[in-house]
C-alpha positions in Angstrom: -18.3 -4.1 11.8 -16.6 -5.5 15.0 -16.1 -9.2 15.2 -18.9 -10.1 17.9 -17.8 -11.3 21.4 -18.8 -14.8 21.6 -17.4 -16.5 24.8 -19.0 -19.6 24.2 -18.2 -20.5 20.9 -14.5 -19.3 21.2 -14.0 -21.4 24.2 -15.3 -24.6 22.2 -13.7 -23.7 19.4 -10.2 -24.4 21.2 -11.2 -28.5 21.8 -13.6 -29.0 18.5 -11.3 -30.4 16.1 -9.5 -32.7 18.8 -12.5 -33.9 19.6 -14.2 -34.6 16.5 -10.5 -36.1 15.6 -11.2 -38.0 19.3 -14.7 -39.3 18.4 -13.6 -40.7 14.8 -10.9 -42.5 16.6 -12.4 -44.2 19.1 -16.0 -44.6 18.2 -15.1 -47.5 15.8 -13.3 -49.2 18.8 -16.0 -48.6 21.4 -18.2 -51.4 22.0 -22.0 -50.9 21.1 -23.4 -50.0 23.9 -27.3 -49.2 23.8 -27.4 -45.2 23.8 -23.8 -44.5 22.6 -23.8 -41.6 20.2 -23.0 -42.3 16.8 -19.2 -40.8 15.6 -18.6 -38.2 13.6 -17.8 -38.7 9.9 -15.1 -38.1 8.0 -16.6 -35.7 5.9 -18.4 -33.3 9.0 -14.6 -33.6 10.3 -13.3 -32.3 6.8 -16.1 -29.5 6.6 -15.3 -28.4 9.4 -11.1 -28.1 8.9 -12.0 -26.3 5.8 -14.2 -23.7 7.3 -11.4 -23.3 10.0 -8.8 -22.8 7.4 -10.5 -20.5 5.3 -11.8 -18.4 8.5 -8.2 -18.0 9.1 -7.6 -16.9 5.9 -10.4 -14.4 5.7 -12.7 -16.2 3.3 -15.6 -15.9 5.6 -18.4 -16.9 2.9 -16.6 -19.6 2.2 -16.1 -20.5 6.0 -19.8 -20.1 6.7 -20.4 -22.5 3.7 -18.2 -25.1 5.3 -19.2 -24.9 8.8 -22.6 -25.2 7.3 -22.1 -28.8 5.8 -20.4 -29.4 9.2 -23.3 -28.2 11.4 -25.7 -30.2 9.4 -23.9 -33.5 9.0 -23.0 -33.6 12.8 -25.5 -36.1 14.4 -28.1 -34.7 16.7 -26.7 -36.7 19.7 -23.4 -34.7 19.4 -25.3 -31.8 21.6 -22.1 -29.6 22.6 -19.9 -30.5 19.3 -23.1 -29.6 17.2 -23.6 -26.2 19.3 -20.0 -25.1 19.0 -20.2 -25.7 15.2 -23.3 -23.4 15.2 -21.5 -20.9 17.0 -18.7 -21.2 14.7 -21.4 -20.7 11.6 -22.8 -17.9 12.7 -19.9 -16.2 13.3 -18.1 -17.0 10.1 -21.2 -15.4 8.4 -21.6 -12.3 10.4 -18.0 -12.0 9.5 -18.9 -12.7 5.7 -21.3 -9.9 5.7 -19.1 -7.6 7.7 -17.0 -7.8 4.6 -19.1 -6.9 2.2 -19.8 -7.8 -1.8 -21.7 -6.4 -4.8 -24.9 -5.0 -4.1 -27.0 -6.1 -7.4 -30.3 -7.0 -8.1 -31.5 -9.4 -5.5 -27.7 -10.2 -4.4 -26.6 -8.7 -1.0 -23.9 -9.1 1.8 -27.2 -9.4 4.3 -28.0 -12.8 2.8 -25.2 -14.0 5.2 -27.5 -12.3 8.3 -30.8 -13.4 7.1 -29.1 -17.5 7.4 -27.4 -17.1 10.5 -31.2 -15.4 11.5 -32.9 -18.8 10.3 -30.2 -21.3 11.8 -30.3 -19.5 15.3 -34.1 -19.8 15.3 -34.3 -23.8 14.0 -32.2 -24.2 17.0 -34.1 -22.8 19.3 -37.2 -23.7 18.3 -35.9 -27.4 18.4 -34.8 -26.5 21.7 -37.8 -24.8 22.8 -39.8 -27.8 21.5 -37.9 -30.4 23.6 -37.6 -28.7 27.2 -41.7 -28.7 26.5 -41.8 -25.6 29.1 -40.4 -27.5 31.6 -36.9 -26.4 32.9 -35.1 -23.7 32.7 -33.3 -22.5 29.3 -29.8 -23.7 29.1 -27.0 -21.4 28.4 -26.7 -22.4 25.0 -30.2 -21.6 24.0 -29.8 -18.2 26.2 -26.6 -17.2 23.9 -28.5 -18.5 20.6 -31.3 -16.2 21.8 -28.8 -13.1 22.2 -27.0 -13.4 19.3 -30.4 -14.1 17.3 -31.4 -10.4 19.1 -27.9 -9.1 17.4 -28.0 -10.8 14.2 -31.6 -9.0 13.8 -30.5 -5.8 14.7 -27.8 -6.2 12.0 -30.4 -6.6 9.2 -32.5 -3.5 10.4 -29.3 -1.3 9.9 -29.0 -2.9 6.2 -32.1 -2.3 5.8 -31.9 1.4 6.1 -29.7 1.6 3.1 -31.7 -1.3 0.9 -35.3 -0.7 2.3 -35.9 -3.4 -0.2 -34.2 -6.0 1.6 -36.3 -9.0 2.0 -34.5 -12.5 3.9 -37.4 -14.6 1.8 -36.0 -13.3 -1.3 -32.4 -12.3 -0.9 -29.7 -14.2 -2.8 -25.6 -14.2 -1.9 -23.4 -12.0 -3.9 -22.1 -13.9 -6.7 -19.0 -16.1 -5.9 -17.4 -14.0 -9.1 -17.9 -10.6 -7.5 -16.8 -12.0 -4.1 -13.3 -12.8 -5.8 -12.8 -9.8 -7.6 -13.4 -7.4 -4.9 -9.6 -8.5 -3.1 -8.3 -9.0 -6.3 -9.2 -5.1 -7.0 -8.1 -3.6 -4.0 -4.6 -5.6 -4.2 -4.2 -3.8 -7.6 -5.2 -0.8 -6.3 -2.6 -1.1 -3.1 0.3 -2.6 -5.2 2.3 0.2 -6.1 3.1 0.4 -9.8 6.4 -0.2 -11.1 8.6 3.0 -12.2 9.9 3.0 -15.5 13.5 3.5 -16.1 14.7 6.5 -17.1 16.8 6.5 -20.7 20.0 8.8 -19.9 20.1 10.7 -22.8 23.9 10.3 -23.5 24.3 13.2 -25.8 23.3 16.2 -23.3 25.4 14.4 -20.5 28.4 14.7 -22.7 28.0 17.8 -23.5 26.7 19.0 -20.5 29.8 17.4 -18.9 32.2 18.9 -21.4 30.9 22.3 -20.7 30.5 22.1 -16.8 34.6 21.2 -17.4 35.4 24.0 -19.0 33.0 26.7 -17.5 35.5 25.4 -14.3 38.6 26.1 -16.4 37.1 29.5 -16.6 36.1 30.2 -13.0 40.3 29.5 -12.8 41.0 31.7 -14.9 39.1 34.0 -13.4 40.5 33.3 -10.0 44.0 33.6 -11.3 43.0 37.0 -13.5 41.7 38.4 -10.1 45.3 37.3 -7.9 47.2 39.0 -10.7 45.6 42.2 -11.6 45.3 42.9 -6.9 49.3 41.7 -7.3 49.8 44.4 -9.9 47.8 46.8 -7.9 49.7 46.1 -4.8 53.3 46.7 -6.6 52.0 49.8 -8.3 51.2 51.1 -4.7 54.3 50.3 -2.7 56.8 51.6 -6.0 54.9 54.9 -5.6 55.3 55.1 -2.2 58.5 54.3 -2.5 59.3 57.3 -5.0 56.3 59.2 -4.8 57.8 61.8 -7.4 58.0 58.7 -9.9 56.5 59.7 -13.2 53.4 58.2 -15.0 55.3 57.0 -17.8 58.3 55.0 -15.9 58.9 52.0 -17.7 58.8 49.8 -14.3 55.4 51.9 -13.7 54.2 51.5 -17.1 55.1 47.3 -16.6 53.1 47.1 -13.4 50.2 48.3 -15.0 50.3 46.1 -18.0 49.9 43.0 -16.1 47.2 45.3 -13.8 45.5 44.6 -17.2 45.9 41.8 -18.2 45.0 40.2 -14.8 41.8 42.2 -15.2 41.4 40.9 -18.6 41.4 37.2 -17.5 39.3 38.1 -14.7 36.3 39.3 -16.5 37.1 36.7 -19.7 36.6 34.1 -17.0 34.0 34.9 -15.0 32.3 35.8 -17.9 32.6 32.4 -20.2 32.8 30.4 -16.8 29.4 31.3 -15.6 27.7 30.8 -19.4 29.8 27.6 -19.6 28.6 26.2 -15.8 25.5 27.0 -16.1 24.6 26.0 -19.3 26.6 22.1 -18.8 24.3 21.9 -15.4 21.0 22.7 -17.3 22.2 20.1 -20.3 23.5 17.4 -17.4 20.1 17.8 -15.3 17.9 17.6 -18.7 20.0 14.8 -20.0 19.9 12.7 -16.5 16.6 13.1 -16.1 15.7 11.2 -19.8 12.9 13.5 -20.5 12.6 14.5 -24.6 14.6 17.8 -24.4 13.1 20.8 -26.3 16.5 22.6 -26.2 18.9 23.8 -28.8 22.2 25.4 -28.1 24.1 27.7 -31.1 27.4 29.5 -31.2 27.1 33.4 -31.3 30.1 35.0 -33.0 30.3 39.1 -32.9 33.0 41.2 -33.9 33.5 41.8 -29.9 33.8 38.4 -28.8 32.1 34.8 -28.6 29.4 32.6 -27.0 26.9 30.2 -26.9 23.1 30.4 -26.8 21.0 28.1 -25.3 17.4 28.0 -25.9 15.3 25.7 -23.0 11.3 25.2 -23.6 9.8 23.3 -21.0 
């Protein structure tokens, strides 16, 4: 839920610690004087630090706790001090319940709402009880009243999801379950840390071995397909040059040997090359990557020729 707009209170908040730091200062130095209030001690001033520091820090049950000891160790005299710590209270524990906790048994975030709901009240009761009718309401009771009104409305919503909600009987969410609720969601936020993948050293030698040579082949391939278009163009320009040339010339019958042979080392090439390449990339890929590699390669040997087979399951 939003953080409630409180004027007041943030306005006091800006002066309350050098002036409780003020009042412990000089109030052992003042003279006695008949109605001089009584300082602040050392302990309201270090409640209250506390509560600040943990409000800063988020931990707004524990801030509410602090600025509790504060509000009710600051002497009654201290009128504005003792009203800015209330605001300050009631804040930190609108804020407590605004962030939530276990719902279990009698324990609920509301618990929060139902004290700020009985501090705001004392304090205007007390407040009520002392103006005796007379007067008009001063601005601090007038902003208790409101933020009383809002506070209430507050514990209606909860109660529409725990119609069993009672503020006589509620109890705070254990300080356990407090704790482990950030130390859950940090887990769940921190991102877990990758394992390193094991190269798997054997594939990527083999795989590189046979990516090399696959490109040995596409060479050859490259240089089968020069020679066998050379050929063809020398076979062409010596007909054309002697078109009554016969078919078995010995220059002729030269021409076309090499014609072969260049088509030979073409297909030989392309052939082996592209079983070679693609087979190293498959064994480079599987054997970067680390993963267990169902795969088996084998030598085929034929009367016609040679290969490899490589069998992949994934």
């Amino acid at each position: 839920m939003p953080r409630p707009s409180e004027p007041r209170a943030s306005i006091c908040r800006i002066g309350l610690r050098t002036t409780l730091a003020v009042a412990m200062v000089v109030g052992p130095w003042t003279p006695r004087m008949a109605h001089a209030a009584p300082a602040i001690s050392a302990e309201v001033q270090e409640h209250y630090d506390r509560g600040a520091r943990e409000r800063d820090a988020g931990n707004f049950a524990v801030a509410a706790s602090e600025f509790a000891a504060a509000y009710a160790g600051m002497p009654v005299s201290q009128k504005e001090l003792r009203v800015s710590v209330l605001f300050d209270l009631v804040d930190a524990q609108r804020q407590a319940y605004s962030a939530g906790g276990r719902v279990r048994d009698r324990e609920h975030p509301a618990a929060h709402l139902c004290a700020a709901n009985e501090t705001l009240t004392d304090f205007i009761d007390a407040a009520e009880k002392a103006r005796k009718g007379k007067g008009k309401k001063s601005g601090d009771v007038i902003r208790a009243t409101e933020l009383r009104s809002e506070v209430r409305s507050q514990i209606d919503v909860a109660r529409k999801d725990a119609p069993d909600l009672n503020c006589a009987t509620v109890e705070y969410p254990t300080e356990a379950e407090l704790e482990a609720e950030p130390e859950r969601k940090s887990e769940k936020a921190a991102p877990r840390p990758r394992t390193p993948r094991k190269i798997d050293k054997p594939l990527v030698i083999t795989g590189a071995a046979l990516s090399g040579f696959g490109l040995i082949m596409v060479g050859l391939m490259a240089g089968g397909l020069v020679r066998g278009k050379r050929a063809e163009d020398e076979g062409e320009a010596l007909v054309t040059r002697s078109p009554t040339i016969p078919a078995d010339d010995p220059d002729l019958l030269e021409i076309d040997k090499r014609g072969k042979v260049g088509n030979r080392m073409a297909i030989a090439g392309g052939v082996l090359g592209t079983l070679a390449l693609g087979t190293g990339v498959a064994l480079l890929v599987v054997g970067l990557r680390g993963r267990p590699a169902k795969l088996a390669v084998a030598p085929v040997m034929s009367p016609r020729g040679g290969g490899l087979t490589l069998r992949w399951q994934f």
